[in-house]
C-alpha positions, -999 to +999 in steps of 0.1 A: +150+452-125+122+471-105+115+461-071+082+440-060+083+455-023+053+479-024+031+453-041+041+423-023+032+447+015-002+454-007-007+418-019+009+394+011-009+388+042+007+403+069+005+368+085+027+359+059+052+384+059+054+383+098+070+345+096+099+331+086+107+303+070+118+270+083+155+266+080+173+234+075+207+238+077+232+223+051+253+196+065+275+195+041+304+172+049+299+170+082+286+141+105+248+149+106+231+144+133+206+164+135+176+156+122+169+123+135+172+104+107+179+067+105+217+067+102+220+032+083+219+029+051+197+002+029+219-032+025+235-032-006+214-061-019+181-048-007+194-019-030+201-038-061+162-052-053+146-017-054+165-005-084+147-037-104+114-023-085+114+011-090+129+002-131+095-011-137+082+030-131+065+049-157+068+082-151+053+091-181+019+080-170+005+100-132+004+076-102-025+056-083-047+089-074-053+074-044-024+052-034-047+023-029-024-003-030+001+016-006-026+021+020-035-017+020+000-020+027+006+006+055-028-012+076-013-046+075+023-044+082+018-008+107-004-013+126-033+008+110-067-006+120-088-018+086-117+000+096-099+036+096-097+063+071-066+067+061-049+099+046-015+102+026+008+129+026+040+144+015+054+138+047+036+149+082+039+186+072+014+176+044-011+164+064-010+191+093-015+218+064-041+193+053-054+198+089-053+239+085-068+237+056-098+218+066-109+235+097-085+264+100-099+304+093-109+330+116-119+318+153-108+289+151-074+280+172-048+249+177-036+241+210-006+227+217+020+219+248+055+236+243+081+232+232+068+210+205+070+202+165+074+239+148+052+231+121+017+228+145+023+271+152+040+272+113+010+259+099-014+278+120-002+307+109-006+301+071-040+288+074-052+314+092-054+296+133-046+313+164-024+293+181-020+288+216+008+269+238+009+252+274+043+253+283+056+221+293+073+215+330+109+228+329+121+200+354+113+171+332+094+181+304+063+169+313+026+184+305+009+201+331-028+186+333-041+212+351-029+246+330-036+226+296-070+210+306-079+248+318-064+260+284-089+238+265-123+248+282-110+287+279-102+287+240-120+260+228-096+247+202-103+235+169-076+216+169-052+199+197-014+182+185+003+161+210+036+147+198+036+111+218+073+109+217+078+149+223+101+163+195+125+181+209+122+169+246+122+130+238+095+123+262+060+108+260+029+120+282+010+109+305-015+082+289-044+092+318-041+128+309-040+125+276-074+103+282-090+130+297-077+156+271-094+134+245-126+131+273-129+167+268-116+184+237-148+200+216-124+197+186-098+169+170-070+159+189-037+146+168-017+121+182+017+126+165+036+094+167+064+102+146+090+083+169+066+056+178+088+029+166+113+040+192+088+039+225+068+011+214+035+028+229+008+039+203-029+056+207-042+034+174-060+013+187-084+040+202-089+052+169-125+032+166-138+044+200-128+078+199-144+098+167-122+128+175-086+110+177-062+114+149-031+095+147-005+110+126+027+085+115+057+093+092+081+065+076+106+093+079+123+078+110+124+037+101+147+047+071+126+060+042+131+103+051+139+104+018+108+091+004+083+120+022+058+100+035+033+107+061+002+087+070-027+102+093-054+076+105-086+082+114-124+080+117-135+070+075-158+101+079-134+123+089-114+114+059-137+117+035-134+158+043-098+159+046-098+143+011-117+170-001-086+192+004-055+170-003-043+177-036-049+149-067-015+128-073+002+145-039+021+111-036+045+106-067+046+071-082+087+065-073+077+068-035+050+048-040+066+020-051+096+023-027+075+026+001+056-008-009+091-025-013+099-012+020+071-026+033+081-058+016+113-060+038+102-046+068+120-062+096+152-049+077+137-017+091+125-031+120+159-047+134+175-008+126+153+006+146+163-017+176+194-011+173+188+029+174+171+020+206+203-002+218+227+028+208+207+055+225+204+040+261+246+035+257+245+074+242+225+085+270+241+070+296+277+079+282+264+118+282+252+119+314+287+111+329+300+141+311+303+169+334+283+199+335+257+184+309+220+182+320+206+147+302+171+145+297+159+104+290+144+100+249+119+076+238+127+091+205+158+084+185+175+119+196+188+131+231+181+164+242+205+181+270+218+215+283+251+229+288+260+253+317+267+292+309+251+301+281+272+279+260+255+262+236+266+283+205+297+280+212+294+239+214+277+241+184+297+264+163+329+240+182+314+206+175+305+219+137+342+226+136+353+192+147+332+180+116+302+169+137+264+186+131+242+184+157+207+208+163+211+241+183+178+245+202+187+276+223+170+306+212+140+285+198+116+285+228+125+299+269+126+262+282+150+254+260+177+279+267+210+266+261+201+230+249+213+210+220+200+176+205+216+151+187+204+121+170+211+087+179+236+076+151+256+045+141+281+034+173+307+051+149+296+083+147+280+083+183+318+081+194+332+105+170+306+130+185+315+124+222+350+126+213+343+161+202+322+169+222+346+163+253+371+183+230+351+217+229+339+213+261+379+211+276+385+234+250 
């Protein structure tokens, strides 16, 4: 079979061909935790409930174009204020290509602190965006008001993401700064509130006052990752455009109905997530009496930390040997050199990770 190369250098942009692709590693057997998902599974009779649910299908026929129903839903039980627009996607990603899509092309940017979620520079990229990052304060993580508030008035960004938990760094800024960064942004400033749940702390209710705010929720980390489902709210005029480039049906009718049900039996979710947020104070504190460990605190449902001498490979390759998978984060950003996360799991496998961990580390 002849070889594409010379047309796909002819035919791809070199934007394209200069990325990767985002990698998700295959857990195979092995503990996962590391991708801060909700660890529990659904009780077996909530289970037997959905089955009836989702039996009453037809996937012969398209779903609700719009979701309707589903967005009803997501405003009364989450939190989403009636008078917001309110977008749908196939998971956050979706809706931050959505995003690109909208506004994105030549000179126009995103700004972002970093290290932060991959897909805000991913997405960029495709969608044609200079991207720009404001490194984040090696000590603790925090944002530096001054160098991102300077960043803003120099490049003017389009757009501006702020992940209130951080992902991978666990922490949330500073509500005055980001105040003034909303105060002062000439574009739209995202809110990511992916780990909300965990940190109780949320920027929708601003929504109405503030015509540039965007808050961007998934359902990913109450239990439902497997369902893909990202919600963004904002101003009803700004998503009437964004509409304009979501694609018809983007919402299939099996995660429609699952999410509904979910919604149904929500403090189910609700009482998992406090127990995450039990497990990962007794996670935290049980890492930072390991020796040699740097422990960062998480209002997420992941710990970040760093190991001494260059050895987080090896603890990763070591702990992925003991059967345990956790996320290697050396390598993917200079403030992050030789740190791991791990996900807050069930008390179980919480246990069976310190165990190994303590093993490779004495190893």
């Amino acid at each position: 079979m002849a070889e594409p190369s010379g047309t796909i250098e002819r035919l791809v942009r070199p934007a394209i061909r200069g990325m990767r692709a985002y990698h998700v590693a295959d857990p195979g057997r092995l503990i996962k935790l590391d991708a801060m998902e909700n660890p529990y599974p659904w009780p077996p009779s909530l289970v037997t409930e959905w089955l009836k649910a989702v039996g009453a299908a037809q996937p012969n026929r398209y779903p609700d174009a719009s979701a309707g129903a589903l967005k009803k839903r997501l405003c009364r039980e989450l939190g989403v204020p009636e008078q917001a627009g309110l977008i749908l996607g196939n998971g956050s990603d979706e809706l931050i290509q959505l995003l690109g899509m909208a506004l994105g092309g030549e000179g126009r940017s995103v700004l972002s602190p970093g290290p932060s979620f991959a897909m805000y520079r991913i997405i960029a990229g495709f969608t044609g965006m200079a991207y720009h990052e404001v490194p984040l304060r090696g000590v603790d993580f925090s944002l530096d008001g001054d160098a991102f508030l300077a960043a803003i008035a120099e490049h003017q960004p389009t757009l501006i993401y702020l992940a209130y938990p951080n992902n991978p760094t666990g922490n949330r800024f500073d509500a005055a700064l980001i105040d003034q960064i909303l105060d002062v942004a000439p574009g739209v400033v995202v809110l990511d509130e992916a780990y909300h749940a965990f940190c109780g702390a949320s920027y929708m209710d601003q929504l109405i006052r503030r015509p540039n705010l965007m808050v961007m929720r998934t359902v990913s980390k109450m239990g439902l990752a497997g369902l893909r489902l990202g919600y963004m709210a904002t101003h009803p005029d700004w998503a009437v455009e964004l509409e304009k480039c979501r694609l018809p049906y983007n919402v299939n009718v099996l995660t429609q109905i699952s999410a509904s049900f979910a919604l149904d039996h929500v403090a189910v979710f609700n009482e998992q997530t406090a127990c995450i947020r039990r497990d990962r104070e007794v996670l935290h504190k049980a890492l930072v009496g390991v020796k040699g460990l740097q422990v960062w605190p998480s209002e997420a449902n992941f710990i970040t930390f760093r190991v001494s001498g260059g050895g987080a490979g090896v603890i990763h390759r070591g702990l992925m040997e003991q059967g345990v998978l956790i996320k290697n984060l050396d390598g993917s950003h200079p403030l992050l050199k030789d740190c791991l996360r791990v996900t807050v799991g069930t008390p179980q496998e919480n246990e069976r990770f310190l165990e190994a961990l303590e093993g490779v580390l004495a190893g």
